[in-house]
N, C-alpha and C positions, 0 to 999 in steps of 0.2 A: 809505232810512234812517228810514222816517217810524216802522215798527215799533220801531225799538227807540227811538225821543224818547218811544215813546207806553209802552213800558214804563218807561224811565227813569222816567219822570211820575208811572207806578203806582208805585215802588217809592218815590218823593219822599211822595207822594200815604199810604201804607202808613207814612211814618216821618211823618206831620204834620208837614210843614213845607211852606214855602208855598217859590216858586222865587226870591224874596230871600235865604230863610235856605239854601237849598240850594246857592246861587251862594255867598254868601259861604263856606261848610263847605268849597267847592271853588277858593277863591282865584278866581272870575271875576266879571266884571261880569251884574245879572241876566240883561240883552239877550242878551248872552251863552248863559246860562243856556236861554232860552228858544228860541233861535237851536238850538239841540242837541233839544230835547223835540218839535221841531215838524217836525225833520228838515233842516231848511235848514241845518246844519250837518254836516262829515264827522267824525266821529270817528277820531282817532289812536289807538295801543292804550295809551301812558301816560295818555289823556285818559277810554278805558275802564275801563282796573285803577282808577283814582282814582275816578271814579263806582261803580264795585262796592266798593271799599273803604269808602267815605262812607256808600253806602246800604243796609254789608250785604248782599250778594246778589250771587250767584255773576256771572258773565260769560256763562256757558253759557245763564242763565233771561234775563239780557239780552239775550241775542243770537237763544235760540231759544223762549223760553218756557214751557219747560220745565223741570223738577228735573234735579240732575243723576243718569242712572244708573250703574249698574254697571260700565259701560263708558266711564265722563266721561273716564279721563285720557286715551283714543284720542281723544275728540274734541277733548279741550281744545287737543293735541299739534293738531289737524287744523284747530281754527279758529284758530292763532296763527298754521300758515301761511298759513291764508290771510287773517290780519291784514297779517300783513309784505307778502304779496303787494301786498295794494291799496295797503297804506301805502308798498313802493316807488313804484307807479304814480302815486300823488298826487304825489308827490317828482319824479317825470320830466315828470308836466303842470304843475307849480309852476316845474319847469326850462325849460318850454317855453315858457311865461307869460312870462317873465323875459328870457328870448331873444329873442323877438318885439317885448316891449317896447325892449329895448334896440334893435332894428334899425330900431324905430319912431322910436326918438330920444326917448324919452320919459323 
């Protein structure tokens, strides 16, 4: 994930604003903010659309770095699945997390 904190950052970087003002434009706390730019955060796909929507700039150039071509809606259609994809997986390691704790007694 480190690739696209480091785009995110360009694109923050590109509208001058430092990641106070950018956290705030996105309702989170900086730490927050930062926690996403550096990678050590997973991004969800409402937590992507609202980053491309704030910074101006497709999802496609955040995710692959590139413009989009001729052929963007196949892929957009193609990275959304495999948005959902991982963002079920997170939801079933989130479930599993939860499980465990609970068995833990915690």
């Amino acid at each position: 994930m480190k690739f696209l904190g480091d785009r995110i950052k360009q694109s923050r970087v590109a509208l001058g604003l430092n990641q106070a003002e950018a956290a705030k434009m996105l309702n989170i706390s900086t730490p927050a903010f930062c926690k996403i730019e550096t990678g050590q955060t997973d991004l969800n796909i409402s937590r992507l659309l609202q980053i491309s929507k704030v910074f101006e700039v497709s999802i496609i150039k955040l995710l692959t770095g590139e413009e989009e071509s001729s052929n963007s809606s196949e892929d957009l259609v193609d990275l959304k699945e495999q948005l959902l994809e991982k963002d079920e997986e997170i939801n079933k390691l989130r479930k599993k997390v939860i499980d465990l704790y609970d068995k833990l007694g915690m």
